[in-house]
C-alpha positions in Angstrom: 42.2 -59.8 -43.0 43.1 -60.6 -39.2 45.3 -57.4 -39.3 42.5 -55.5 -40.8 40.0 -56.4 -38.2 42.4 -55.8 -35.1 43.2 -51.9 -36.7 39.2 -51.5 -37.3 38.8 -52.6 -33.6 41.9 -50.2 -31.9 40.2 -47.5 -34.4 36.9 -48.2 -32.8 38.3 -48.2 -29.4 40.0 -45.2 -29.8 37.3 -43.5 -30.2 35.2 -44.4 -28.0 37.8 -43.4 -25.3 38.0 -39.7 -27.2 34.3 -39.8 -27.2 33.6 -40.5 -23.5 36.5 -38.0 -23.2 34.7 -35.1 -24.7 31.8 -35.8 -23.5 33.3 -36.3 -19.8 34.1 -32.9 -20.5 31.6 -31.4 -21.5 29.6 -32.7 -18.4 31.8 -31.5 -16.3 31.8 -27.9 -18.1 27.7 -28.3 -18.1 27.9 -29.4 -14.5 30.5 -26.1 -13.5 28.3 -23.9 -15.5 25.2 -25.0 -13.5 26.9 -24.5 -10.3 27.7 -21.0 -11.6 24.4 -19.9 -12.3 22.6 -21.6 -9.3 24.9 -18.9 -7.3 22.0 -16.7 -5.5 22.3 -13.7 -3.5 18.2 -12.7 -1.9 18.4 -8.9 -1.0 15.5 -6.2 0.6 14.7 -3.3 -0.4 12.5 -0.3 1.3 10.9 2.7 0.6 9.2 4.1 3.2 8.0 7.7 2.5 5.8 10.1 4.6 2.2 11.6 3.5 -0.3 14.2 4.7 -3.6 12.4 4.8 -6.4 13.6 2.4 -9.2 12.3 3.9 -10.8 13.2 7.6 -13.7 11.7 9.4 -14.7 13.8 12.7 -17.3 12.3 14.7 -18.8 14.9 17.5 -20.7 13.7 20.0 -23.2 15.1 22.5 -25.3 14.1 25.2 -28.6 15.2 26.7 -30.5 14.1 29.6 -33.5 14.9 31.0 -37.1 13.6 32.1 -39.3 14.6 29.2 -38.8 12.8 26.0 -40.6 15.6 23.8 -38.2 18.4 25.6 -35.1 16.4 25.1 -35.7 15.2 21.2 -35.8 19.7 21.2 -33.0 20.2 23.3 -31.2 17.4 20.9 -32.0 19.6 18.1 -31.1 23.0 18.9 -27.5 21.8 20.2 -27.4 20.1 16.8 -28.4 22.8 15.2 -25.6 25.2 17.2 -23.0 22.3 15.9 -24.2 22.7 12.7 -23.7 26.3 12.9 -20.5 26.7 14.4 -19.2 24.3 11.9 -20.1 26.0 8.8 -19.2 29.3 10.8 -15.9 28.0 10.4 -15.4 26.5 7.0 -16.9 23.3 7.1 -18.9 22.6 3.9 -22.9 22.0 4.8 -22.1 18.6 2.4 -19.4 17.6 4.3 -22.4 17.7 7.1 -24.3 14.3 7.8 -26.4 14.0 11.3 -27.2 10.5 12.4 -30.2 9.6 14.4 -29.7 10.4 18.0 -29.8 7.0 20.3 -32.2 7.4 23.4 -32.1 5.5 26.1 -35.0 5.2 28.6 -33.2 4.1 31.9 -36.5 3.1 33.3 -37.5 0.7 30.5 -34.5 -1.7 30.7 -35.0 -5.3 31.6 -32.1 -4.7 34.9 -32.3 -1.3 35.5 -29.6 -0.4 38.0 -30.2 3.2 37.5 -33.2 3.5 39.4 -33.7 6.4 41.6 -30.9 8.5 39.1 -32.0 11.8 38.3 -32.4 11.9 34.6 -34.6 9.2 33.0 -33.8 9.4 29.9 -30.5 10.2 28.2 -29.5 10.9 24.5 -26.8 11.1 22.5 -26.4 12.6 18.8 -23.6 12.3 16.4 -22.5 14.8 13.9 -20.2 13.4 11.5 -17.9 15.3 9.4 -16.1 13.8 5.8 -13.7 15.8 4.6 -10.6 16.4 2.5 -9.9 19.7 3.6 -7.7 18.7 6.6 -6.3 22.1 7.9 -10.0 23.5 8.3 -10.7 20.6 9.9 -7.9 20.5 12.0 -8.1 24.3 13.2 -12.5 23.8 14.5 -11.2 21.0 16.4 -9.4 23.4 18.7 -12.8 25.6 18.8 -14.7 23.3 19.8 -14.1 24.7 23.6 -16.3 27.6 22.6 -19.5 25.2 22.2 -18.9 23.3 25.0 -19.0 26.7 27.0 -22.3 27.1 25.8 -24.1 24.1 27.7 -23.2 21.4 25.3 -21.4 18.1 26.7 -19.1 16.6 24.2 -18.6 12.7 24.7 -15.3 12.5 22.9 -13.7 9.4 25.0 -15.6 6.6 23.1 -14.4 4.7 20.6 -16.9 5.4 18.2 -16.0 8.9 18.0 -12.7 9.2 17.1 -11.4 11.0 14.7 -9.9 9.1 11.5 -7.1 10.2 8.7 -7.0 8.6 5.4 -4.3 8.2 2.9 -6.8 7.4 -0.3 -3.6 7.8 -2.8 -1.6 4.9 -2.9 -2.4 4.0 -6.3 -0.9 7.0 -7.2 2.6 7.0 -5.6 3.1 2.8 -5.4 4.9 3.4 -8.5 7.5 5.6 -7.7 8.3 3.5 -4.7 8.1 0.3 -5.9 11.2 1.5 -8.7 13.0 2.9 -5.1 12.5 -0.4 -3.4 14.1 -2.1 -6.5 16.6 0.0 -6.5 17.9 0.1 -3.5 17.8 -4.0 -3.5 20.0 -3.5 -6.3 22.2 -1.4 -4.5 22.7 -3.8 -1.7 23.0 -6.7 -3.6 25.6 -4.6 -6.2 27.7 -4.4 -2.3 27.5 -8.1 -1.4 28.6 -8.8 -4.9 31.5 -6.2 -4.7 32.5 -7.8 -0.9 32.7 -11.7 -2.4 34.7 -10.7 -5.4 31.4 -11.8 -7.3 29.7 -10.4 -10.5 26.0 -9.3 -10.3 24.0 -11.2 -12.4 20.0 -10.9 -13.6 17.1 -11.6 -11.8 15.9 -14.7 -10.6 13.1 -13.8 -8.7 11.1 -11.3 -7.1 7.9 -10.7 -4.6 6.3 -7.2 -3.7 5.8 -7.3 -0.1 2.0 -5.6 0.9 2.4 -1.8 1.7 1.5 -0.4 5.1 0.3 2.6 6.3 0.3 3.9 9.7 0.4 7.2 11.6 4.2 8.8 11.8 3.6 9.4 15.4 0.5 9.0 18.4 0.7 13.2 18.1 0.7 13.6 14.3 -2.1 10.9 12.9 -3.0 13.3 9.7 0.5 12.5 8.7 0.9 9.1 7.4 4.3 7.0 7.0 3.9 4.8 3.8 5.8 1.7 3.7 7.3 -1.2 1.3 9.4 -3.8 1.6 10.4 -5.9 -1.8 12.6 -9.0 -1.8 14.4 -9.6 -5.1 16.8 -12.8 -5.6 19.6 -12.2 -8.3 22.3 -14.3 -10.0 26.0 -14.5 -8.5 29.2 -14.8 -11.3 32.5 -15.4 -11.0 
């Protein structure tokens, strides 16, 4: 009975020792496993492209001065009305057209008025503004603009208000094609580190689209726009 009990208990103890054995094992094999996949590699990709805008605003601005406020709201007119003119002389669709309000400013009626004595008491200025998407017509009555202004009509172009703007109203359209080229060329770079550390490219572990940008190629081309993305993509490192 003795002898019976002391073979049950080696038997027992036997296996427990295989048993923590196997599973020492298999922790270890879990634990090496783990390690394996937890092996990262984060990468960039880019695509940056370039784009002709499809949208311009023109803003033309004019200024009259003079000391009768019914003869200058006329003179505003008529020089609006040559603007006008000369645009759709050249192209520019009448609905592409829009004339604000012109701003008049009675020099004698302000509360510190530092002009007194000047020559001109009132002044006024009038802005034409043109939408469009036909950019080359655009482009080519800017250079004619010269012609009006030998005419008697003084063009205030240095404000801010009346620069010229290009759009890039697409991006919907080509974020696609360069989102798939950013990922790609992650890829690409991350298939290189891989290569250089003797290391097998694995899946995706994570990835973030960065915001695209868009911004004039150069301060002499702003009607042609550079188009930019950058996404970040982390992937899985194996032996």
């Amino acid at each position: 009975m003795n002898q019976t009990s002391k073979a049950s208990a080696i038997i027992l103890g036997v296996s427990l020792v295989i048993g923590l054995a196997v599973l020492g094992s298999l922790f270890r094999d879990t634990v090496l496993a783990y390690k394996r996949l937890d092996r990262t590699v984060t990468v960039k990709g880019l695509s940056e492209r370039e784009y002709n805008a499809d949208v311009v605003i023109w803003p033309i601005q004019f200024s009259v001065a003079g000391n009768d406020l019914g003869q200058l709201y006329q003179s505003i007119d008529d020089q609006a009305a040559k603007v006008r003119g000369f645009l759709e002389g050249n192209g520019i669709a009448a609905a592409e057209i829009t004339t604000a309000p012109p701003a008049i400013t009675d020099k004698s009626a302000q509360q510190y008025n530092a002009n007194a004595g000047a020559e001109f008491r009132y002044t006024g200025v009038q802005s034409i503004n043109v939408y469009s998407t036909n950019i080359d017509a655009v482009r080519a009555v800017m250079g004619k603009l010269l012609q009006l202004g030998k005419q008697g009509i003084a063009f205030t172009g240095d404000q801010y208000n009346s620069q010229t703007e290009y759009l890039f109203t697409r991006l919907n359209e080509v974020k696609p094609e360069m989102i798939e080229e950013a990922t790609r060329n992650a890829r690409e770079v991350a298939q290189k580190f891989a290569e250089d550390s003797d290391s097998t490219l694995g899946k995706i572990r994570s990835a973030s689209q960065g915001q695209f940008s868009i911004s004039d190629r150069d301060r002499n081309n702003p009607h042609i726009k550079r188009v930019r993305v950058v996404s970040t993509v982390e992937y899985y490192l194996s032996d």
